[in-house]
RODO-2510 file (C-alpha; in nm, 4 decimals, decimal comma):
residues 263
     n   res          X          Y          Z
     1     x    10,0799     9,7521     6,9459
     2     x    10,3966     9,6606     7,1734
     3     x    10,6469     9,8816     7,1463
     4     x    11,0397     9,7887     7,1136
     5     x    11,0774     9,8751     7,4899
     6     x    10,7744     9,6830     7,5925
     7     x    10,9237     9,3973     7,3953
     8     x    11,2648     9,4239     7,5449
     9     x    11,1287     9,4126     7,8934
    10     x    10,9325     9,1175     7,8614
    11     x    11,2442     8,9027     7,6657
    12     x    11,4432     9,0309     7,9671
    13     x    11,2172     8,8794     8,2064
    14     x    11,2212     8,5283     8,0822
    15     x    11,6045     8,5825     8,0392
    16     x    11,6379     8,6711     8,4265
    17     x    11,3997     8,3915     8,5282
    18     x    11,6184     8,1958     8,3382
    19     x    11,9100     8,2933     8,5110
    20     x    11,7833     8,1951     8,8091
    21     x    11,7717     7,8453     8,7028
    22     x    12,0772     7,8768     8,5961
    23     x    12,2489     7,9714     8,8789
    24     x    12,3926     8,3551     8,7777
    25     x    12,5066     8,4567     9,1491
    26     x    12,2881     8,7544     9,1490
    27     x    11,9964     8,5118     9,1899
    28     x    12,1826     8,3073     9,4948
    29     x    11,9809     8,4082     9,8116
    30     x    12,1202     8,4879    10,1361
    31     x    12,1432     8,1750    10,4064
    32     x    11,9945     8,1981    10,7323
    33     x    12,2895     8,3025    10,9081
    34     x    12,2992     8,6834    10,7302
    35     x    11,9732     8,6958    10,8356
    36     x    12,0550     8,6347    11,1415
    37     x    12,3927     8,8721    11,1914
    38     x    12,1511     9,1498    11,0346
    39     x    11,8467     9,0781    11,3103
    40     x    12,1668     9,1694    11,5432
    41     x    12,2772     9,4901    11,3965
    42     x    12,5469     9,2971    11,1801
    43     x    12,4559     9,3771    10,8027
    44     x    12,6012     9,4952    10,4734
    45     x    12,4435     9,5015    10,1151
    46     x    12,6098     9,5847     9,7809
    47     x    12,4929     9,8126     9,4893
    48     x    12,7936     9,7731     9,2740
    49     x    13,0043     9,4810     9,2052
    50     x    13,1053     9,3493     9,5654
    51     x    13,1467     9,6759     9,7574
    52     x    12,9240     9,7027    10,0753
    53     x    12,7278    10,0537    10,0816
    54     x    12,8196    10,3116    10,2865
    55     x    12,6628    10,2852    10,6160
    56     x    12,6041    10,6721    10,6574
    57     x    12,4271    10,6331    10,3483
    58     x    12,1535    10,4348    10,5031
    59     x    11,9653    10,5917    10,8373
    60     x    12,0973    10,5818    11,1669
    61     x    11,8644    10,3168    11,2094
    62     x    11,6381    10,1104    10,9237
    63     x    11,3455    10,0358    11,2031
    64     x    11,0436    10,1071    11,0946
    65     x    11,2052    10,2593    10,7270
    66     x    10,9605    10,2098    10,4213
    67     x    11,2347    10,0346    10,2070
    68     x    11,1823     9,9538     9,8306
    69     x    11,4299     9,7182     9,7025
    70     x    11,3812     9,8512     9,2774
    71     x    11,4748     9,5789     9,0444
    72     x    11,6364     9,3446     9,3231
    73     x    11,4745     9,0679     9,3162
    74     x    11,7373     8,7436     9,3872
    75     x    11,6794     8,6941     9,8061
    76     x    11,9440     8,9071     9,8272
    77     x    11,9197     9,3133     9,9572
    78     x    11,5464     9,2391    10,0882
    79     x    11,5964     8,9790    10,3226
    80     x    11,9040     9,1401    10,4684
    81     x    11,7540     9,4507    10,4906
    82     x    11,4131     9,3358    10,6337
    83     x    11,6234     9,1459    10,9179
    84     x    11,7453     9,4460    10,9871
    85     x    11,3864     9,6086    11,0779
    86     x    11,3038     9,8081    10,7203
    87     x    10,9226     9,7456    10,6257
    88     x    11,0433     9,5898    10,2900
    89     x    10,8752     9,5811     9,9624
    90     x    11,1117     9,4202     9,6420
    91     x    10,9877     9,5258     9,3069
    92     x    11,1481     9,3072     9,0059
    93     x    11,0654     9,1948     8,6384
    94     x    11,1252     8,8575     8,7321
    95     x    10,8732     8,6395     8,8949
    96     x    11,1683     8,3902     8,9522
    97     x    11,4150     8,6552     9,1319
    98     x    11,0866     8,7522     9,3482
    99     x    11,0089     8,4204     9,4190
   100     x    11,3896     8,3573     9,6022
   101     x    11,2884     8,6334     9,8249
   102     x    10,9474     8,5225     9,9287
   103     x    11,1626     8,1643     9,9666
   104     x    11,4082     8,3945    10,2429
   105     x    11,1269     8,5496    10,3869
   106     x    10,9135     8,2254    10,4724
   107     x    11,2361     8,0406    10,5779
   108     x    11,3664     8,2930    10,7990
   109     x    11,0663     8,4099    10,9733
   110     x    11,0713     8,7820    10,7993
   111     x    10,8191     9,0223    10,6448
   112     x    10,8446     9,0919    10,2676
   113     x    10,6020     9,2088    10,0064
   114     x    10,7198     9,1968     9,6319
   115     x    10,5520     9,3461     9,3611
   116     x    10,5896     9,2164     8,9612
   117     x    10,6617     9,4894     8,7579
   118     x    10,8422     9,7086     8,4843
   119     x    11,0672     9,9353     8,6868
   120     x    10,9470    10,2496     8,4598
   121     x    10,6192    10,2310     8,6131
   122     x    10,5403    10,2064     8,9757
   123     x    10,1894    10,2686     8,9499
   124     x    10,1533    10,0173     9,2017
   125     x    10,2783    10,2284     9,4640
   126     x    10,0935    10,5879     9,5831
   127     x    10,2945    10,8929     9,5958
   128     x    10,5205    10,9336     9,9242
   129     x    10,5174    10,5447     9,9780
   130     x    10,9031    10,5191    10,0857
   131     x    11,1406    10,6406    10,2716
   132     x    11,4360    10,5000    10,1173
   133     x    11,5023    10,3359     9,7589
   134     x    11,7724    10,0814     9,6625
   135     x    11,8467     9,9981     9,3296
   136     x    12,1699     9,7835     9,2721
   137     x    12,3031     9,7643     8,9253
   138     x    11,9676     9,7189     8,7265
   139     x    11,9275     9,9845     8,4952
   140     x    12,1503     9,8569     8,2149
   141     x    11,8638     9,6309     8,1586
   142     x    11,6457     9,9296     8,1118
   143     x    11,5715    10,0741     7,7802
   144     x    11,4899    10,3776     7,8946
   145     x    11,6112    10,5575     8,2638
   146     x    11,4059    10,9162     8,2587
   147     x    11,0559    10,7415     8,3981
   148     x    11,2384    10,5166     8,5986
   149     x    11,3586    10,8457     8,7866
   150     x    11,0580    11,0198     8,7887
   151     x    10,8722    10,7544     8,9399
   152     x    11,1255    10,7090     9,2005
   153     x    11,1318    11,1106     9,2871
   154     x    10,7014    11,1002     9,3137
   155     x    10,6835    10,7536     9,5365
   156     x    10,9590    10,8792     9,7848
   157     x    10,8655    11,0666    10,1034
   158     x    11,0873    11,4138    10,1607
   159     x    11,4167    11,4239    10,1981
   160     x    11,3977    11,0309    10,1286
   161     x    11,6838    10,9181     9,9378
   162     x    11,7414    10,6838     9,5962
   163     x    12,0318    10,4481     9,6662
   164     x    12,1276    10,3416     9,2790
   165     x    12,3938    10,1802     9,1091
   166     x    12,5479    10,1948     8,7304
   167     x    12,7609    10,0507     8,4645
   168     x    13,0465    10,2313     8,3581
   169     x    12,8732    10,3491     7,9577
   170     x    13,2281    10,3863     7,8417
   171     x    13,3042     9,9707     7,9158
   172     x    13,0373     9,9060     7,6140
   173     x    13,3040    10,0261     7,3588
   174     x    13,4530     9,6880     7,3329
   175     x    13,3940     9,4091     7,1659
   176     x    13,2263     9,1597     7,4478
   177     x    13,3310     8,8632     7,2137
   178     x    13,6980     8,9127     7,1829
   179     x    13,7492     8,9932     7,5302
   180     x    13,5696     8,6641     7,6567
   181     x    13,7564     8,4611     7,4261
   182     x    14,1465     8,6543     7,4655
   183     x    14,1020     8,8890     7,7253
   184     x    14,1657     9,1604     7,4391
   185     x    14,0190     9,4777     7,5006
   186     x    13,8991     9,5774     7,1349
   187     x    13,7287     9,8787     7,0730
   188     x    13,4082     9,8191     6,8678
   189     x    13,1150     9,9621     6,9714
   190     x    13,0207    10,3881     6,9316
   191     x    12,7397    10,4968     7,2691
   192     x    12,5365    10,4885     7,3309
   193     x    12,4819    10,1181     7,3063
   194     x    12,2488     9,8944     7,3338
   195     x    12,2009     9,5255     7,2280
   196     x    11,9367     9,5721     7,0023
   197     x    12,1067     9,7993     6,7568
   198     x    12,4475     9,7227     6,7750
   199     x    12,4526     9,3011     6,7273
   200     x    12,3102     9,2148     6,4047
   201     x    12,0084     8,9139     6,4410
   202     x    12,2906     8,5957     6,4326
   203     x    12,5699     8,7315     6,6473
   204     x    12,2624     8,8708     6,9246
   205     x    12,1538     8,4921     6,9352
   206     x    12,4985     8,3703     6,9546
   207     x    12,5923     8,6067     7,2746
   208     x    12,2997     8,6480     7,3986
   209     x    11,9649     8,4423     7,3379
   210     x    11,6614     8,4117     7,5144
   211     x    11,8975     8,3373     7,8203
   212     x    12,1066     8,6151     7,8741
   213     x    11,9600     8,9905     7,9373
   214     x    11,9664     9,2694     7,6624
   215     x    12,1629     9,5903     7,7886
   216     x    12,1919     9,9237     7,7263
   217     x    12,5014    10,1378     7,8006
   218     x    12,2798    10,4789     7,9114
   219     x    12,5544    10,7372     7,9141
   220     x    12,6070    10,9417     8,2274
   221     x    12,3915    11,2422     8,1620
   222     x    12,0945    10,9814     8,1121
   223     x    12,2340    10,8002     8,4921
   224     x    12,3463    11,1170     8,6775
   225     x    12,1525    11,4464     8,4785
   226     x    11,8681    11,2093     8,4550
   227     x    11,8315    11,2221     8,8579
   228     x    11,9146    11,5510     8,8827
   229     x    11,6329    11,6454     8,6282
   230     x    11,3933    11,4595     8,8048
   231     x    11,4355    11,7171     9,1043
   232     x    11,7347    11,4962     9,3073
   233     x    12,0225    11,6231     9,5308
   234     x    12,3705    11,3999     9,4325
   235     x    12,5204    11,3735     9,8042
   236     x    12,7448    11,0533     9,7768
   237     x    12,9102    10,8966     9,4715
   238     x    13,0963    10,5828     9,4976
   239     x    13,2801    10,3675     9,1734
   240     x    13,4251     9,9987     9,2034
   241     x    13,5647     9,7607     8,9485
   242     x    13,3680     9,5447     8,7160
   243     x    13,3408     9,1881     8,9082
   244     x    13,4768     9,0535     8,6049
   245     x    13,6077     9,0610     8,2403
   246     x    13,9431     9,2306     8,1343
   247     x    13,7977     9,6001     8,1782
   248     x    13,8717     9,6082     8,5922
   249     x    14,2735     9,6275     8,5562
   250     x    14,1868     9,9425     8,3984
   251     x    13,8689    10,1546     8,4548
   252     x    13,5852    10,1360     8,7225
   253     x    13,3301     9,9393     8,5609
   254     x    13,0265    10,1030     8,8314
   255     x    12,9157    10,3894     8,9874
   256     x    12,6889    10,4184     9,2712
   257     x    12,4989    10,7228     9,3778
   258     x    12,2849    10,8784     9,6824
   259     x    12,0196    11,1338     9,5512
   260     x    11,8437    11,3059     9,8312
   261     x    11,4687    11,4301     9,7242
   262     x    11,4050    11,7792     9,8439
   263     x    11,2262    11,8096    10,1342
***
């Protein structure tokens, strides 16, 4: 029997291929000439909203790294990152949001392996596969974060390090429909939230459908204890405005974290 989770995972990856045909800019690959720049030593990717990641929080160098780009699909991260010399490997739900990195990779001459899957279970990879994990804001689409961690803690290498970023739980308070239509910021919503629970059947159609992702607020001992439960070190926290909506006059809508597995 499919389980509510298993169920939610599979709508959200025909939502996400749809959203590639759609346009949603997290499915717009990288042109040729970020490739490029990064083959140089001239390269930047984001976890949260439009902020570049800390360069200390990468290597000194990414040659020869054992990168896995978790749920970041969209020919985006991986190309960039790949250019750059990491042996990259791009796990996503969506067979469309893979497909725009294979699309990079063939254009631009570069060498990346993606993997369809459920980011809760990395089966697919042996223990101590990777050096380095980045996970840009991808876990809101998760209904459940404790696996995702553990799997991340068993398939990275000593003192590897999990490069993830969040939404804000406390941003789900508010009614998404009246702050769309006015701008108003109405509280509505108790956490945690998620999509399922909270929209009754007519009004989940109406804002989301089949086209747009269900989320899920996870509160901040699920995003931060969760990591430090699964046996991470916290050394770098970074927050940034939501990209859009009413909420970013007033409260960072993301955090972003470095967890360092023990050596």
């Amino acid at each position: 029997m499919t389980s509510e989770h298993d169920q939610a995972v599979a709508r959200n990856r025909a939502a996400w291929d749809r959203q590639v045909e759609t346009g949603n800019e997290w499915t717009v690959p990288v042109g040729p000439e970020v490739t490029a720049a990064a083959r140089a030593g001239d390269w930047s990717v984001v976890l949260i909203g439009y902020e570049p990641v800390p360069r200390d929080w990468f290597p000194a160098t990414l040659a020869g790294t054992d990168l896995l780009c978790l749920a970041s699909g969209g020919g985006q991260q991986g190309p960039v990152l790949a250019a750059a010399g990491a042996h990259v490997t791009v796990f996503d739900n969506s067979p469309a949001q893979l497909g725009r990195d294979e699309m990079v990779a063939e254009r631009d001459g570069l060498e990346i392996t993606t993997v369809l899957g459920d980011m809760r279970d990395l089966s697919a990879f042996a223990s101590w596969s990777f050096d380095l994990i980045l996970n840009p804001v991808s876990t809101v689409f998760s209904p459940e974060l404790a696996p995702v961690w553990r799997e991340c803690f068993r398939v990275l290498r000593p003192a590897g390090s999990l490069l993830t970023g969040f939404m804000n739980p406390d941003v789900f308070i508010f009614d998404e429909q009246a702050a769309d239509k006015d701008g108003e910021l109405v509280v509505r919503h108790r956490l945690p939230y998620s999509d399922l629970t909270h929209l009754d059947a007519a009004e989940l159609d109406r804002l989301r459908g089949t086209e747009v992702p269900l989320e899920y607020s996870h509160s901040l001992a699920e995003q931060i204890g969760g990591q430090l439960d699964a046996g991470f070190v916290i050394t770098g926290f970074r927050e940034a405005p939501h990209h859009v909506g009413p909420t970013a006059e007033y409260m960072p809508g993301y955090f972003a974290t470095r967890a360092v597995k023990r050596a």
